[in-house]
C-alpha positions as CSV (number, residue, x, y, z in Angstrom):
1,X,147.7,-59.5,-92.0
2,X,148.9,-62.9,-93.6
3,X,149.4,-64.7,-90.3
4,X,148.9,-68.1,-91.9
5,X,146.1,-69.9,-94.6
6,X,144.1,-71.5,-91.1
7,X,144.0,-71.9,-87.6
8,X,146.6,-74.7,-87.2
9,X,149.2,-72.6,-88.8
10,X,148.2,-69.3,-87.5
11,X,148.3,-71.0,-84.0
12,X,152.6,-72.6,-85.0
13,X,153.6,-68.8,-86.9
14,X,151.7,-66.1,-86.0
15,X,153.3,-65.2,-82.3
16,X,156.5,-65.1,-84.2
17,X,155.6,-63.1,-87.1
18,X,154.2,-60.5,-84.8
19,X,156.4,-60.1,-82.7
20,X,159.2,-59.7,-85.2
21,X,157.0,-57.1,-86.9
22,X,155.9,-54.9,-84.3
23,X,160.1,-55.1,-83.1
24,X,161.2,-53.7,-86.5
25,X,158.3,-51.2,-86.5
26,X,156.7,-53.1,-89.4
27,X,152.7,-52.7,-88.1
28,X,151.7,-49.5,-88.1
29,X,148.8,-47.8,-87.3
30,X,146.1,-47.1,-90.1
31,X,145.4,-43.8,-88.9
32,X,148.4,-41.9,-88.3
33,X,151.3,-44.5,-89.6
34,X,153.1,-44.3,-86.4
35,X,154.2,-47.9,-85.4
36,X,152.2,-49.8,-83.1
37,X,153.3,-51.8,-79.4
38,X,151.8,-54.9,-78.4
39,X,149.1,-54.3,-75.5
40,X,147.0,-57.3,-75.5
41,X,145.5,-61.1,-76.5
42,X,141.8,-62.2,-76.6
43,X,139.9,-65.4,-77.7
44,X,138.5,-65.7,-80.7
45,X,136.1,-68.5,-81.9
46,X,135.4,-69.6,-85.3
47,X,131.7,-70.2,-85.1
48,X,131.2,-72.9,-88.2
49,X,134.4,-75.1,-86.5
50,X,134.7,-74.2,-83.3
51,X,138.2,-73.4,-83.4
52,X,140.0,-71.1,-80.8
53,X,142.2,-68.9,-81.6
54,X,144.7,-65.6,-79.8
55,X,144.4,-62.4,-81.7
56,X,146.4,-59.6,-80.4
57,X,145.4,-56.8,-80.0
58,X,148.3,-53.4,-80.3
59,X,148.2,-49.7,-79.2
60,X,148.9,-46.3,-81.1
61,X,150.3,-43.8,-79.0
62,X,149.7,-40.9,-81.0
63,X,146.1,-41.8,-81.8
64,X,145.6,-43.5,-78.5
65,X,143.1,-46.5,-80.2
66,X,143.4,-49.9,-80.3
67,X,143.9,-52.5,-83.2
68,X,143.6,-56.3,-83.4
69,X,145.9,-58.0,-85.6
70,X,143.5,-60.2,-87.3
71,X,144.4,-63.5,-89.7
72,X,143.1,-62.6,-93.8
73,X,141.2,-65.8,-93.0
74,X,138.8,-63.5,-90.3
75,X,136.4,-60.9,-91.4
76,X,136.3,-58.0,-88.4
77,X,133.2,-58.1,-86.6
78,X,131.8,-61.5,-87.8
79,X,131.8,-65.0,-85.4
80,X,132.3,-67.0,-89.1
81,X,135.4,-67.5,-91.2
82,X,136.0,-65.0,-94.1
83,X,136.4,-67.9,-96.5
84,X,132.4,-68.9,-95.2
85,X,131.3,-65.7,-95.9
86,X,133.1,-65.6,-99.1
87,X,131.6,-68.6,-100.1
88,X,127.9,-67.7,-99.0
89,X,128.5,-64.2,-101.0
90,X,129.7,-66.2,-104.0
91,X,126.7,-68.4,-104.4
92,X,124.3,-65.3,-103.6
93,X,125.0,-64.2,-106.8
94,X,123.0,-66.8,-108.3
95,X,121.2,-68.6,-105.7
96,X,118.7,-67.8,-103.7
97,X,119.3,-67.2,-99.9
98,X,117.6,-70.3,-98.6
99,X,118.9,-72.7,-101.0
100,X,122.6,-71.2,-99.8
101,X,124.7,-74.1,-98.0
102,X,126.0,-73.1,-95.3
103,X,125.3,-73.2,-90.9
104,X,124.5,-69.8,-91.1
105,X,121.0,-69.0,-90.4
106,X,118.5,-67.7,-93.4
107,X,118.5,-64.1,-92.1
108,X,122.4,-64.3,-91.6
109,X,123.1,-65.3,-95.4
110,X,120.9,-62.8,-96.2
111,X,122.5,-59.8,-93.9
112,X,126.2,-61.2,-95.2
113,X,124.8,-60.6,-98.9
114,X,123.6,-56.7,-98.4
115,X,126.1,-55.9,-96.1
116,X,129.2,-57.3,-97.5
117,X,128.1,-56.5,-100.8
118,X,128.0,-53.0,-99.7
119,X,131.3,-53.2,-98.5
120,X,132.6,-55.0,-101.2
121,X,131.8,-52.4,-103.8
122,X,133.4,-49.5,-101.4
123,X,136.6,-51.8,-101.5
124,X,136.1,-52.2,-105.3
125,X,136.1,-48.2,-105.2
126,X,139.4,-47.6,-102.7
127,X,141.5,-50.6,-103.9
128,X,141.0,-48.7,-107.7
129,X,141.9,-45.1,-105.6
130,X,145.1,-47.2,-104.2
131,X,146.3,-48.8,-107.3
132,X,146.0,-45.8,-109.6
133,X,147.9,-44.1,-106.7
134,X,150.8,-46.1,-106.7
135,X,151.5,-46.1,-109.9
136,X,149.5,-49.4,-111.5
137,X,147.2,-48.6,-114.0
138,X,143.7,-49.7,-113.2
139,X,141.7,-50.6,-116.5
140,X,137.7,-49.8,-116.0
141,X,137.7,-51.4,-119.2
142,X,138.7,-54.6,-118.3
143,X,136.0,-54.6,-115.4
144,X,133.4,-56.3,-116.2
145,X,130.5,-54.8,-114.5
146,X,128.0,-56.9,-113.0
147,X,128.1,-59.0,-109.1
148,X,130.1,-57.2,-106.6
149,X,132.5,-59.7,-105.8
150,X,133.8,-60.4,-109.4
151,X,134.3,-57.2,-109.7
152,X,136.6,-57.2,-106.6
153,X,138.5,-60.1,-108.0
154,X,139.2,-58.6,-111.3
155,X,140.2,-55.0,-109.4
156,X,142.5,-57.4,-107.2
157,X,144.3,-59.2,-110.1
158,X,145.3,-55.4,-111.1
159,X,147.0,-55.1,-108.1
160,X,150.8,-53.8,-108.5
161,X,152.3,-56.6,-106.5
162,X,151.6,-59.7,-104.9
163,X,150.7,-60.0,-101.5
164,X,150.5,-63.6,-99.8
165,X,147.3,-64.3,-98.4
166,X,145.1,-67.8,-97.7
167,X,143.7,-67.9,-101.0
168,X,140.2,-65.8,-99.5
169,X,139.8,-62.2,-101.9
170,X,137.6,-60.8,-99.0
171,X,141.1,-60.9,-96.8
172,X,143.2,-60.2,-99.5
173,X,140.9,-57.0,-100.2
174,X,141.4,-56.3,-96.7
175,X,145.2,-57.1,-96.0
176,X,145.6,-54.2,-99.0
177,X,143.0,-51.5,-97.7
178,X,144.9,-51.9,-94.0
179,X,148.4,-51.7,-95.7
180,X,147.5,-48.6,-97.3
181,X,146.2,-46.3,-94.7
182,X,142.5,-46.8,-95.5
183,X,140.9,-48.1,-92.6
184,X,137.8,-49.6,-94.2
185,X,137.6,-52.7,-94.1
186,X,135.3,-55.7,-95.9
């Protein structure tokens, strides 16, 4: 979800937007599309900054699972920002993965290049699937085929709407695969 471009303003708006969503029945679950109820927070920390934040986490009846409403800003499953692993997966396509700036350890950069790579090109494949589905053409053509994440980029400017996000493609990618009942994420 777009719950704000960083911390600071995810901390002032994102209680609100939340809470007005899951009222109106506007989070739904990825699985079944039934909407979600709130059910829980927990602490999250940024590892690069430091900074704490609440993600909430919701509950499907129906499918009985849990989901945490994560910031575009946040990759699931990773102690870093999205926009750090964006950048470290940007300059992998050209640089080597010790000459990479970043805290991240060597064997980090290099497990954030394979594995989001890897992810990125499923993406590539399901954001084409939900395009085409919903109507907006999606021009192989105008791919360019080469790195994985300008790939993703050129699928995402296909897109057949805007969506606000912080500016991050890897949370942008993802805030369109979770609105469209795909649940894979980047």
């Amino acid at each position: 979800m777009y719950l704000g471009r960083n911390v600071n303003e995810y901390k002032e708006e994102s209680e609100d937007i939340i809470k007005q969503a899951i009222s109106e029945g506007g989070i739904r679950c990825e699985l079944c599309s039934k909407p979600l109820r709130y059910h829980s927070r927990y602490t999250r920390v940024i590892k690069e900054t430091g900074q704490e934040l609440e993600i909430t986490m919701v509950w499907c009846r129906k499918c009985k699972k849990w989901h945490s409403l994560q910031p575009d800003f946040l990759l699931p499953q990773k102690h870093y920002s999205g926009n750090e692993v964006e950048s470290v997966v940007i300059d992998g396509g050209t640089l080597p993965a010790d000459e990479i700036d970043t805290e991240a350890s060597c064997a980090t950069v290099r497990r954030w290049i394979k594995q989001v790579g890897a992810r990125i090109r499923q993406a590539v494949s399901k954001l084409k699937y939900i395009f085409g589905r919903d109507g907006q053409a999606v021009s192989e053509v105008r791919i360019g085929a080469g790195y994985c994440y300008s790939e993703l980029e050129q699928v995402l400017e296909m897109a057949p709407e805007l969506v606000k996000c912080s500016g991050n493609k890897l949370g942008l990618a993802n805030i369109w695969l979770g609105t469209s009942e795909i649940a894979v994420y980047i």
